[in-house]
N, C-alpha and C positions, 0 to 999 in steps of 0.2 A: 660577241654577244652571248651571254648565259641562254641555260634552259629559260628560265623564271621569265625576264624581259622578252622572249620570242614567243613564251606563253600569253604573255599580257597581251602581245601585238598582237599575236594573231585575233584572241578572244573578240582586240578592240577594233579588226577590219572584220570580223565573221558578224559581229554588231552590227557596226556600221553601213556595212554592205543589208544586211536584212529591215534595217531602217530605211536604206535608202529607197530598195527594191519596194517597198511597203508602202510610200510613200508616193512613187513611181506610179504603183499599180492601181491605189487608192487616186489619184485625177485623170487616170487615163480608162477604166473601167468602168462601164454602167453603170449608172447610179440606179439604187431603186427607191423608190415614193414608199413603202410601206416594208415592218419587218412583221413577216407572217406571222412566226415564231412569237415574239413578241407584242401581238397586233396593236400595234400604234402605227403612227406618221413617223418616217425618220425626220430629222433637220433638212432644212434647205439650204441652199448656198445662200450666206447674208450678201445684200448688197452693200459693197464698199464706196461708203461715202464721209468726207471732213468729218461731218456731224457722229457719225455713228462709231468713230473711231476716236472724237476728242470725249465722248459721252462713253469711252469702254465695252457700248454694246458689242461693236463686232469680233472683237478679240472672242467674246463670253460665247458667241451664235457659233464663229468657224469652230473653235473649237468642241463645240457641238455638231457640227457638221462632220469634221475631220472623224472623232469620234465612230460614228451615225456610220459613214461610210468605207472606213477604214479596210482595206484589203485582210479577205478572207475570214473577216469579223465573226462571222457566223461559227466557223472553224474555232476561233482563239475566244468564244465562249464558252463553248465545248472543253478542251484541253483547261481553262479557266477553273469550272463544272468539277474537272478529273483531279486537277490538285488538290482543290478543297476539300473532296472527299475521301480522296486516296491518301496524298502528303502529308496535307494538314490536319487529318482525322475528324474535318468537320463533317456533323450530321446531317446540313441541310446548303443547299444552295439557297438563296435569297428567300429562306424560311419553307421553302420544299424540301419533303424525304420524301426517299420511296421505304416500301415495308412490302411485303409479301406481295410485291407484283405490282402495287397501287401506289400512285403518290397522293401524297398528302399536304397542305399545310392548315395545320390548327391555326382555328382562332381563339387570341390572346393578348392580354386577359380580359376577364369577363368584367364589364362598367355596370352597375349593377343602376346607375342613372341615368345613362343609354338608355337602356333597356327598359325601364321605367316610363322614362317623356316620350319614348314611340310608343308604348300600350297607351298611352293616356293620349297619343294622337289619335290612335286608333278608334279610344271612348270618343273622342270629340266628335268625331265623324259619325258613329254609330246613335249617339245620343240626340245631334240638331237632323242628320239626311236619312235618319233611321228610328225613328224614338219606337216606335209598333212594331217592330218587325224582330221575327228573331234570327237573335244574331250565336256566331257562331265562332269557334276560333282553334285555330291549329297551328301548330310546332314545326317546323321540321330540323330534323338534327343535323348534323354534320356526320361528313362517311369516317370521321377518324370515331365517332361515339363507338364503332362496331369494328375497332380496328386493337389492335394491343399496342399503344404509343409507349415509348421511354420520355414520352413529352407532354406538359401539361396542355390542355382543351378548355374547350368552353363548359361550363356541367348545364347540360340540358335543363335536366330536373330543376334545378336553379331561375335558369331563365324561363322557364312552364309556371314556375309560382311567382314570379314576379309580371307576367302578363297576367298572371289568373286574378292578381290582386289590384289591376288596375286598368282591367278590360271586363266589362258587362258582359257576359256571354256564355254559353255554355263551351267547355271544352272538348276536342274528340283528338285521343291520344291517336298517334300513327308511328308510337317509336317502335311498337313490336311488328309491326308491318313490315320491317325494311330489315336489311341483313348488309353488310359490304358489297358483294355482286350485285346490289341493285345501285352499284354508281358506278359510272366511270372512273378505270384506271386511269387516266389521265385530265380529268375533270373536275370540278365538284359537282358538277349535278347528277341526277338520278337518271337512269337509264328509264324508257317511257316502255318499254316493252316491259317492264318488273313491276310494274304500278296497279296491276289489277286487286291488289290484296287494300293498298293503301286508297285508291280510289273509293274502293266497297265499304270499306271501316269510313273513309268520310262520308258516304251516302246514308251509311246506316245512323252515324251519328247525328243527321240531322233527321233521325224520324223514318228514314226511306230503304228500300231493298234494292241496290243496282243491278238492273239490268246489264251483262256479262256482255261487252263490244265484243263482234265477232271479226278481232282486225285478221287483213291481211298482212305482215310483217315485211318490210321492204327495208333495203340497205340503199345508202346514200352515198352513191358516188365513190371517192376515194376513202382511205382510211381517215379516221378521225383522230386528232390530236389536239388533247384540251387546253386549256387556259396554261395548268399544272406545268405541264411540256415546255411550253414556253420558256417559263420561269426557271424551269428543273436544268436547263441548256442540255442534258446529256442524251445520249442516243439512248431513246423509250419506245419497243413497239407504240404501232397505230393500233385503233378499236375500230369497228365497225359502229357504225351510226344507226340506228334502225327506228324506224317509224312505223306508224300504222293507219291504214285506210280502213274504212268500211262503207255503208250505205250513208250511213249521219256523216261523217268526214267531207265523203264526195258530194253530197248534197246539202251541207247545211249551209244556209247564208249567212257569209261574213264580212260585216264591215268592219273598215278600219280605222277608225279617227284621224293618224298621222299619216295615214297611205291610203285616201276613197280610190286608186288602182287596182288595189288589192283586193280580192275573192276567196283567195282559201286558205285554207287550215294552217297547209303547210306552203310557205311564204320566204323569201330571205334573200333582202337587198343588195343588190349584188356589186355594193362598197363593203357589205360585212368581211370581217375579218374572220369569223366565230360560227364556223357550220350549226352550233346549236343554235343559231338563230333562225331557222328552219322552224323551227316547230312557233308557229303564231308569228316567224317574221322579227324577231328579239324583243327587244326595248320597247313597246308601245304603250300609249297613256291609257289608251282606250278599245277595245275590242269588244263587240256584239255579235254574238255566233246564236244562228236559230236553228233549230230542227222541229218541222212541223210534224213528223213521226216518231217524236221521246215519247218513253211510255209516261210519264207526265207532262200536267200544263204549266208546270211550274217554271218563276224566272229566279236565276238564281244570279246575285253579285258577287262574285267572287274578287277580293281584293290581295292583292300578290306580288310575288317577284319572279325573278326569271325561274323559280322551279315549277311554277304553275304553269308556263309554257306548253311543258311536255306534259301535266298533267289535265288539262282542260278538255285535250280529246276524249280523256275515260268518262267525260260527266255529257258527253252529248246525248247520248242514248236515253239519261234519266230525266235533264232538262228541255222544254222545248225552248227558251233561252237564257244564254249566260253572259252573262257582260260582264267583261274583265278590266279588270282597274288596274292602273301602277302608279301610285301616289309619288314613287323617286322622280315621276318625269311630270306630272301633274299634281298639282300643293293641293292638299286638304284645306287650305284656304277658298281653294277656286270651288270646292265642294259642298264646302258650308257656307259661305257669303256669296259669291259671286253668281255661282248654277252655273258658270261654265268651264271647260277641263281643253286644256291646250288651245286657247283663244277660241271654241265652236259650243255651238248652243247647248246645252246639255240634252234637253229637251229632246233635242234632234236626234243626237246620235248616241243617250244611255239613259232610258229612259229609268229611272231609279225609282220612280212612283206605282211601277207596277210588281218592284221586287218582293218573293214571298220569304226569302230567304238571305242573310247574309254571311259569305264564310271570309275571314283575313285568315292567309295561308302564309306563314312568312317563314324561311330558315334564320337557325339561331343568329348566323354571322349579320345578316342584315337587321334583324332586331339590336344585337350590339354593338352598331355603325350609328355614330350620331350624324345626325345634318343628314342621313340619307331620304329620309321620310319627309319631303318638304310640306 
């Protein structure tokens, strides 16, 4: 037997053998319900039955399962991660880079009708649940706007004049507010401990002088690792998480629409996959936060996405209440027709009739996501 043919053989049992072992390892090892890294549900094992195998499904599910749980998975993302960037001189994993310490992925490209039919949901909302009231409206950029990409981005400026041209309201810029270090390395949102500049420029732009939170700065637990990380597969330091209390935080009352268990500030259900949901608890339709010792009496609607999470604590001091809206998970339908927001009375628990103020707070990316605005 040649060199060549002892080559081949070996190649085809060193294979063989690491499939076999792989496969071995994959039904006889723990399975786990959820991948952190990627926070989703993995697959479950399908049940094998006539129907679901003359019907194709179960082939399509195991193999999502096999997949899902395949020995040392996590490992052979990573190495996966390593080729792409090292071999095959790709720039990004599943549209992730990193650049000077920070990962990124832009959003691309800009729908400039997107962007459009949500300012104009926004008018709708502000025009029938708002017609007297002033209303208000702000940007926020993405952390690649303050980053030097070799990749194109969303242009701010862009999507700022196409809400300005289809949203009633006064504008208050916040791009010069923010720098890169006020977002996580590993995230896309804004760090809440960097927001004292950007909370102030929105207070002042509605008429007002913020009162300076005198927070306590507190770290969360383990390191933090964003969304970004996930996606990115390759080995990224952790950040520290940081929040802040003060007198308004610990004392203001908070109800919750999707959670009346809930009480404060900082909240976060403990099926989340996503430590930033800490700050107000993630995802919720509805939030009413009071401070009977803001230096004013004013109530303020603030309408938003998850960046206003981490940014609603900076406004308790100014407001004595804010009531936070998330139209992704309650329709402006239910706003304008109906009066009620996640099947409950509105009346009850946002009271909208007594608002002096209204601001829509939205980042670029979810202004140019259609369908997310229901």
């Amino acid at each position: 037997m040649n060199i060549r043919k002892i080559s081949v053989l070996v190649t085809v049992v060193l294979f063989s053998a690491v499939l076999f072992l792989g496969c071995a390892l994959t039904l006889t090892l723990p399975k786990k319900a959820v991948s952190e890294s990627e926070r989703r549900t993995l697959a479950e094992l399908p049940e094998f039955t006539v129907q679901t195998v003359m019907e194709g499904t179960w082939f399509s599910e195991i193999s999502d399962y096999l997949t899902d749980h395949f020995a040392l998975r996590e490992e052979l993302r990573t190495v996966n991660a390593a080729v792409r960037l090292s071999a095959l001189q790709q720039p990004d994993v599943e549209g992730v880079l990193e650049a000077d310490g920070y990962l990124f992925q832009p959003t691309w490209p800009l729908d400039e009708k997107v962007v459009t039919a949500n300012a104009q949901k926004l008018q709708s909302i502000a025009e029938v649940r708002f017609p007297d009231k002033p209303i208000y409206f702000s940007v926020i950029p993405e952390k690649s706007d303050y980053a030097s990409l070799n990749r194109p981005c969303l242009d701010t400026n862009r999507v700022v004049e196409l809400v300005s041209q289809n949203l009633s309201g006064q504008y208050i810029d916040i791009t010069g507010t923010l720098e890169l270090s006020d977002y996580y390395r590993t995230d896309t949102h804004w760090r809440q401990e960097k927001l004292e500049d950007t909370a102030a420029a929105l207070v002042a732009g509605m008429g007002g002088t913020l009162t300076a939170p005198e927070f306590v700065w507190q770290t969360a637990g383990e390191p933090f690792y964003g969304v970004l990380w996930g996606r990115y597969a390759m080995p990224v330091p952790g950040e520290d998480l940081i929040y802040g209390t003060n007198a308004a935080t610990e004392n203001a009352a908070v109800r919750y629409t999707d959670h009346p268990e809930w009480t404060g500030v900082y909240v976060k259900a403990e099926a989340s996959l996503d430590d930033y949901d800490l700050f107000l608890g993630g995802a919720q339709s509805v939030i009413e936060m009071t401070n009977e010792n803001a230096a004013t009496d004013k109530h303020l609607i603030l309408f938003r996405d998850s960046f206003g999470s981490s940014l609603a604590p900076w406004l308790l001091t100014q407001y004595e209440k804010i009531t936070i809206i998330d139209i992704r998970y309650a329709t402006s339908e239910d706003l304008r027709e109906h009066e009620t927001l996640a099947h409950l009375d509105l009346s009850r628990y946002a009271d909208l009739e007594s608002a002096d103020e209204v601001l829509f707070l939205y980042s670029t990316s979810i202004l140019n996501t259609g369908g997310i605005l229901k």
